[in-house]
Structure formats: C-alpha cells, structure tokens
C-alpha positions as CSV (number, residue, x, y, z in Angstrom):
1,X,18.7,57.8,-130.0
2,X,17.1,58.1,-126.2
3,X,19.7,58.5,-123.2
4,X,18.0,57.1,-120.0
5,X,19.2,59.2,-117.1
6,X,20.1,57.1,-114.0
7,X,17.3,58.4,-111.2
8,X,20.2,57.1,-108.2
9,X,23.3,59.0,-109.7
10,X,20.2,62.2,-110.6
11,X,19.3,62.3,-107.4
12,X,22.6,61.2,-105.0
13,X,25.1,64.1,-104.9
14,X,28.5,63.6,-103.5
15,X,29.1,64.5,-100.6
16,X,32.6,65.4,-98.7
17,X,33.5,63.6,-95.8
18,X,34.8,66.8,-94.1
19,X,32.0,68.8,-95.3
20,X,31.0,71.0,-91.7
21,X,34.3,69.8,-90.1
22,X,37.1,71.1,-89.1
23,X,40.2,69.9,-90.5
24,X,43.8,70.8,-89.7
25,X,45.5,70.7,-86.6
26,X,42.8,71.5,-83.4
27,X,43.0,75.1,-81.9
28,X,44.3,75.2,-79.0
29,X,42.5,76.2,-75.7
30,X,42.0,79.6,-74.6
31,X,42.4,80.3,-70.3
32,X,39.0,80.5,-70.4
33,X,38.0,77.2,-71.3
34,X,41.1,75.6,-69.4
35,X,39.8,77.3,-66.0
36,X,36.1,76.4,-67.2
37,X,36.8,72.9,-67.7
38,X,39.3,73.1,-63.6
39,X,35.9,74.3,-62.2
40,X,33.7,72.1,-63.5
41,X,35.5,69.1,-62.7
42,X,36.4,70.2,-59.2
43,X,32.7,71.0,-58.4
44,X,31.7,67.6,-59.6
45,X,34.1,66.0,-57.3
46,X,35.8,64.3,-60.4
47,X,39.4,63.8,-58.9
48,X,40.9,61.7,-61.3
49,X,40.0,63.8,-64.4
50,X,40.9,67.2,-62.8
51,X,44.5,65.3,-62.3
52,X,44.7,63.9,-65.4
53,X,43.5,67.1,-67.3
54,X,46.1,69.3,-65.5
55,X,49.0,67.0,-66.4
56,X,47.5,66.9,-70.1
57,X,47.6,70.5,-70.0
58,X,51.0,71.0,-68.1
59,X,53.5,67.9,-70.3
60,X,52.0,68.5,-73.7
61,X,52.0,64.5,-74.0
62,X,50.1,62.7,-76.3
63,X,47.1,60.9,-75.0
64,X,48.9,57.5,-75.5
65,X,52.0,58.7,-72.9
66,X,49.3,60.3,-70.8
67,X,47.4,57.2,-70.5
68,X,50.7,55.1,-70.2
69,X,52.0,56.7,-67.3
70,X,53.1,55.3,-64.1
71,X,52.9,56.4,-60.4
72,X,56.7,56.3,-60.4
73,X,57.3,58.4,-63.4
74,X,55.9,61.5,-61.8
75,X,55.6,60.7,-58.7
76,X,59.0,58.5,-57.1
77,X,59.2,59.3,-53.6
78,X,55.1,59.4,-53.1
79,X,54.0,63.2,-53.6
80,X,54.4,64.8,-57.4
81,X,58.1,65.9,-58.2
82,X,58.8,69.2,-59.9
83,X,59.4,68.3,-63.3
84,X,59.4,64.6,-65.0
85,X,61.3,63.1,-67.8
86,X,58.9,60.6,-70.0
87,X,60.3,58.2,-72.9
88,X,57.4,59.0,-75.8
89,X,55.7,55.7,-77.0
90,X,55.8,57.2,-80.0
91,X,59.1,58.7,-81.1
92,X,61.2,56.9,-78.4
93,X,62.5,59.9,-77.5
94,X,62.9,61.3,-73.9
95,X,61.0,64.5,-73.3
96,X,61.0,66.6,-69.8
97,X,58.2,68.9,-68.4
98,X,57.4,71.2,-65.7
99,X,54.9,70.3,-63.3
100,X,52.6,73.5,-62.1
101,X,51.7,73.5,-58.1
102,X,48.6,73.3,-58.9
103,X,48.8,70.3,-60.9
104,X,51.4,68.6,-58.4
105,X,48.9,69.2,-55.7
106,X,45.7,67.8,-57.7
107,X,47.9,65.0,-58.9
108,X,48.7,64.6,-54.9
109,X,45.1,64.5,-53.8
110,X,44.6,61.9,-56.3
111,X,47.0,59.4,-55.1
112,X,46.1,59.8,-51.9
113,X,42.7,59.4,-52.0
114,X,43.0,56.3,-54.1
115,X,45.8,54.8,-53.0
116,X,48.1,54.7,-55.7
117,X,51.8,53.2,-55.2
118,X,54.9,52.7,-57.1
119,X,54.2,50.4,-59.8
120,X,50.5,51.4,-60.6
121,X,48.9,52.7,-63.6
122,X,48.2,56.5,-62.6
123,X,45.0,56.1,-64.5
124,X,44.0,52.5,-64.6
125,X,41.1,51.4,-66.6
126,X,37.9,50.3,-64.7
127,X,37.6,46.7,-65.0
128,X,41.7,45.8,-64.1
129,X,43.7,47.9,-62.2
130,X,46.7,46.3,-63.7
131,X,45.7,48.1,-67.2
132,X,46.1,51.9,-68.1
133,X,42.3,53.1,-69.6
134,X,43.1,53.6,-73.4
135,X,43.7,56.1,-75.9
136,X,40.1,56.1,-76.7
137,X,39.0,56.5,-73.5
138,X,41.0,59.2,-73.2
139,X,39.2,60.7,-75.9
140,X,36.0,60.4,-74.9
141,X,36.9,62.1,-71.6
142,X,38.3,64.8,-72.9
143,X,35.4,65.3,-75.5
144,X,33.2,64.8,-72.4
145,X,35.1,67.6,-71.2
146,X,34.8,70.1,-73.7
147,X,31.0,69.4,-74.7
148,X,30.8,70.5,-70.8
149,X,31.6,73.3,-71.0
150,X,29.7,74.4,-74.5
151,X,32.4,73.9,-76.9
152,X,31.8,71.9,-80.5
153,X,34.0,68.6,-79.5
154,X,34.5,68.2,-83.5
155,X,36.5,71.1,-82.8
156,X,38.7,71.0,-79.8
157,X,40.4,67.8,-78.7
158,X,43.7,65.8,-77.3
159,X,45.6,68.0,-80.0
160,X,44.2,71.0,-78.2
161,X,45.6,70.1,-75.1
162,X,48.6,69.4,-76.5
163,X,48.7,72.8,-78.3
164,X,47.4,74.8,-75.2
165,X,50.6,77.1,-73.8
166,X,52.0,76.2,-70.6
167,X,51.6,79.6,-69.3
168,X,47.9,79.3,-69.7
169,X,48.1,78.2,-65.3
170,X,49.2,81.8,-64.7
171,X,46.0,83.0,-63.3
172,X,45.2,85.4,-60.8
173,X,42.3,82.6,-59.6
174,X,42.9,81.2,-56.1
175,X,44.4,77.7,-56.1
176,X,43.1,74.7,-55.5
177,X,43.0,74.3,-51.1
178,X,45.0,71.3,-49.9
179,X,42.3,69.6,-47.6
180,X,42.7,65.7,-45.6
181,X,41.1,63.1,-47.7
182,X,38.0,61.8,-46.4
183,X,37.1,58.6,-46.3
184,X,36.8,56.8,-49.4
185,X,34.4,54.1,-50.4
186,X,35.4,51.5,-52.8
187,X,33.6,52.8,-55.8
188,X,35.0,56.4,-55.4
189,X,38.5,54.9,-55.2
190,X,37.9,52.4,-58.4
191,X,36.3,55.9,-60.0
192,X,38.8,58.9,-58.5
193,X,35.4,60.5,-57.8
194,X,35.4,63.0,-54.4
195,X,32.2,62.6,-52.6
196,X,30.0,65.7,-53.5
197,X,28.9,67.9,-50.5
C-alpha cells in the first residue's frame, strides 16, 4: 500500500513563538544607557519624556501608575515634593518613593513650562487633556527610547525601568541647570517639547 506524504505538513515546520526572543523578566538598565537615554532626550528638547523617564526610573511604578498620575500626587503645593506615596492600580496597595533632585527639578520644568495644576493628568494624552496617554503609549515611548539609543527594544522595556536600581542617579555627571522657561507656543505646551536652539 502507497502513503501520500502531505507536501504542506513536508514542507511547513513549526515554528516557536519565542524563537529569537527574549523571554523572562527584562534586564534591567545599566548607567550607561539611563544617562544615554537623559542626554538624548534633553538635547532634543523632549521635556515631557525626560520627566516622565526620570520618575519611571526613580518610583519603580508600573507604566499604568506612571501614566495614572496626577499633578497633586507628586507635586501638592506646585514644585515636586521629596518623596510621594501612590496607591498601585494594581495591587491597591500604597507604595512610597524617593524623588532624586534631578528628577524633582526636570519634573519642575515640566509643569512649568506647560502649565500643569492641581487636578491635571501629569502626562495627558494628545487629543484631551482631561485623559492620561495609555499604557501603550507608554510603551511605545519607552521603546522609542531605547531603540535611540541602539538597544534591541525586544529586549529592554517598562520592566527594565522598573528593575533599574535607584542608585543608578549617582553620577558624577553635572546636573541638569535650572533655567526660566521661555516662552511657550501652544503645540510645545500640548507636546512638553522645549524649543530646540
């Protein structure tokens, strides 16, 4: 008796869904890519992200708290408080965190130079003000990010900020200058962009 071979199933191998990936938990940063990514984001005037990115960096908060925060929960009396206390979506739980001066100051440029008050989103999405960006959004920045600077961004992502140590913004790098904000047009204030010189 003949046994036709199926040509598809020949010719089709399986393939894994992870094959080339990397799977398990994201490495973390190393100070080199954190102070890459700081540089690169202040050169390009990109206010918002450089804020956002620092507090990322500095509360270890997952990209939906990061995304769901509030002027007030950082920043009460108008400029960036020492430390903050943040209920998780997630969990429910309360967790507290140190804020760098580094990041209290970028975090400060950015609500001045956008006008943020008590109340507001501290990231609010492009098209309403009255909405955070998402979760995904978040994502793509911070892939955005990382491809940037050179990095694979199938390898390094919100987990990796998550995972980065707090002590990574010891660095004998001179901080960020506290300068006036200039005068802002309306699309750098809807974008947090600086205007590049």
């Amino acid at each position: 008796m003949h046994v036709f071979e199926n040509p598809v199933a020949a010719t089709h191998e399986h393939m894994p869904w992870n094959k080339g990936k990397l799977t398990g938990a994201k490495p973390p940063f190393r100070p080199k890519h954190v102070w890459s990514i700081r540089t690169k984001l202040q050169l390009e005037g990109r206010i918002r992200d450089l804020a956002m990115f620092n507090l990322a960096i500095d509360s270890k908060l997952r990209g939906c708290d990061v995304v769901a925060l509030r002027v007030e929960d950082i920043a009460p009396n108008g400029y960036t408080n020492d430390r903050a206390t943040i209920r998780q979506r997630k969990t429910g739980q309360s967790v507290k965190f140190e804020l760098t001066e580094q990041t209290r100051q970028t975090v400060d440029d950015y609500l001045t130079a956008v006008g943020k008050k008590a109340g507001d989103f501290l990231f609010a999405g492009r098209r309403s003000p009255k909405r955070s960006i998402t979760t995904r959004q978040y994502a793509r920045l911070v892939s955005e990010w990382v491809t940037s600077i050179g990095l694979d961004p199938h390898n390094y992502g919100t987990h990796s900020l998550r995972r980065t140590k707090a002590d990574i913004n010891l660095s004998p790098h001179r901080q960020f200058e506290s300068r006036p904000a200039p005068s802002w047009s309306h699309e750098n204030r809807e974008h947090g962009a600086l205007p590049r010189h």
